[in-house]
C-alpha positions as CSV (number, residue, x, y, z in Angstrom):
1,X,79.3,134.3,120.2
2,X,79.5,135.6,116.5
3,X,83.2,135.4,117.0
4,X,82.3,131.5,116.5
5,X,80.1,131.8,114.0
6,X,82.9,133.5,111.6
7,X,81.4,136.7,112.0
8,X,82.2,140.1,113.2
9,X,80.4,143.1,113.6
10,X,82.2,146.2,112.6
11,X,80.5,150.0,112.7
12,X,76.8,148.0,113.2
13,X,77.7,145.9,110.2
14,X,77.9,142.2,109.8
15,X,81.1,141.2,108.3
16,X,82.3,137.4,107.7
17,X,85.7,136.4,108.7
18,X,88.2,135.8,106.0
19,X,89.1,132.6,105.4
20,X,86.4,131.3,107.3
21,X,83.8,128.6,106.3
22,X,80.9,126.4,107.6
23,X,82.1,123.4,108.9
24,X,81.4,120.2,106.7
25,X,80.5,117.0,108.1
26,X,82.9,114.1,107.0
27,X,80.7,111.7,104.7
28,X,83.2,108.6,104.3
29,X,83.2,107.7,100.6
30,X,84.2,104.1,99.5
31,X,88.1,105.1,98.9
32,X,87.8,106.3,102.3
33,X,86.8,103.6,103.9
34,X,89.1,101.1,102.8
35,X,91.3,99.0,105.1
36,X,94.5,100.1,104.0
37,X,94.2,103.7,103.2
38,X,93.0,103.8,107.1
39,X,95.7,102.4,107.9
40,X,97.9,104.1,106.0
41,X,96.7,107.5,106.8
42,X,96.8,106.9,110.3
43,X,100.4,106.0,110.7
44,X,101.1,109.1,108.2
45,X,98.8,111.6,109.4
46,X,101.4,112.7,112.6
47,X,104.7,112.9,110.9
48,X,104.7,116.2,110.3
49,X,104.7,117.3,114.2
50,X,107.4,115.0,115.6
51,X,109.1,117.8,116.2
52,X,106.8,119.7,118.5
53,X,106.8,119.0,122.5
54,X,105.1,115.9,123.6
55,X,102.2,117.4,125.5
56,X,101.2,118.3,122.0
57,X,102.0,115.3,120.0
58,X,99.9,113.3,123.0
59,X,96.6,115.3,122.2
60,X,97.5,115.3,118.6
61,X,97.4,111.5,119.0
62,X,94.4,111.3,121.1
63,X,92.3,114.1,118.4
64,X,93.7,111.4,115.5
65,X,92.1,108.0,117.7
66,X,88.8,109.8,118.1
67,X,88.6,110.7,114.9
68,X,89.8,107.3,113.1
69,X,87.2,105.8,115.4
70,X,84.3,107.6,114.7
71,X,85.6,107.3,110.7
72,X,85.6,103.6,111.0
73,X,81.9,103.7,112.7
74,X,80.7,105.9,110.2
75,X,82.3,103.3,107.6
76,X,81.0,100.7,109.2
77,X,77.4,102.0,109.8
78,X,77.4,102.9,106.1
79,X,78.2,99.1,105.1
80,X,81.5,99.8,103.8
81,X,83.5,98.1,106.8
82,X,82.7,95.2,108.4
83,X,82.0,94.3,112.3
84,X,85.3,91.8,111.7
85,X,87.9,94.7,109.6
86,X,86.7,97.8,112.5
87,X,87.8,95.3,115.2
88,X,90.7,94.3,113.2
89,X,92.1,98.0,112.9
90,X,90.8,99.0,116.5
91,X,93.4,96.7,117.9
92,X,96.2,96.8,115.0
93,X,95.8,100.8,115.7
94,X,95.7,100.5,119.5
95,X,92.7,102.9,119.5
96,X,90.5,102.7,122.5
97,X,88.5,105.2,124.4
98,X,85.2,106.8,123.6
99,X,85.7,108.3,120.0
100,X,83.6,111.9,119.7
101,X,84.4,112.7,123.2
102,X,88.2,113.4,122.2
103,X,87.1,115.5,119.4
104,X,84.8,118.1,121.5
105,X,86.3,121.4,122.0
106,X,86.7,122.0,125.9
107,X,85.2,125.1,127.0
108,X,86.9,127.5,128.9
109,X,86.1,129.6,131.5
């Protein structure tokens, strides 16, 4: 459980994990939450792993549809998108599916 938690204990002590940090919640900004840096980013976001097998590229494309979905909730929630631009970009994007669900780590035996 500590292993999680970016810790170790070593010889009774408590060590944190190099290179390790909290994780941050992602606050969309304004710039953010703009139209066509969404778009954008979205189209860009998966170039670099084209060349890895498709079993990967197809969860790599499912983590990036949760995630642009529960951006353009959060964008929307915060005022910065409206009802008529999330639709918009939630069919342009082909994004469907329940958004945070994606995103959970699955737990392992």
């Amino acid at each position: 459980m500590l292993g999680l938690l970016g810790l170790v204990v070593v010889g009774g002590q408590l060590w944190g994990l190099q290179g390790w940090s909290a994780p941050k919640l992602y606050d969309p900004d304004p710039q953010a939450c703009q139209v066509e840096m969404i778009r954008t980013t979205y189209r860009s976001n998966l170039l670099p792993w084209q060349d890895q097998p498709e079993v990967v590229q197809q969860r790599l494309r499912q983590l990036q549809a949760a995630m642009t979905l529960d951006t353009l909730r959060d964008c929307q929630s915060k005022g910065l998108l409206t009802p008529a631009q999330v639709s918009g970009l939630t069919l342009e994007l082909k994004l469907t599916g329940g958004a945070s669900e994606a995103t959970q780590s699955p737990v392992r035996p």
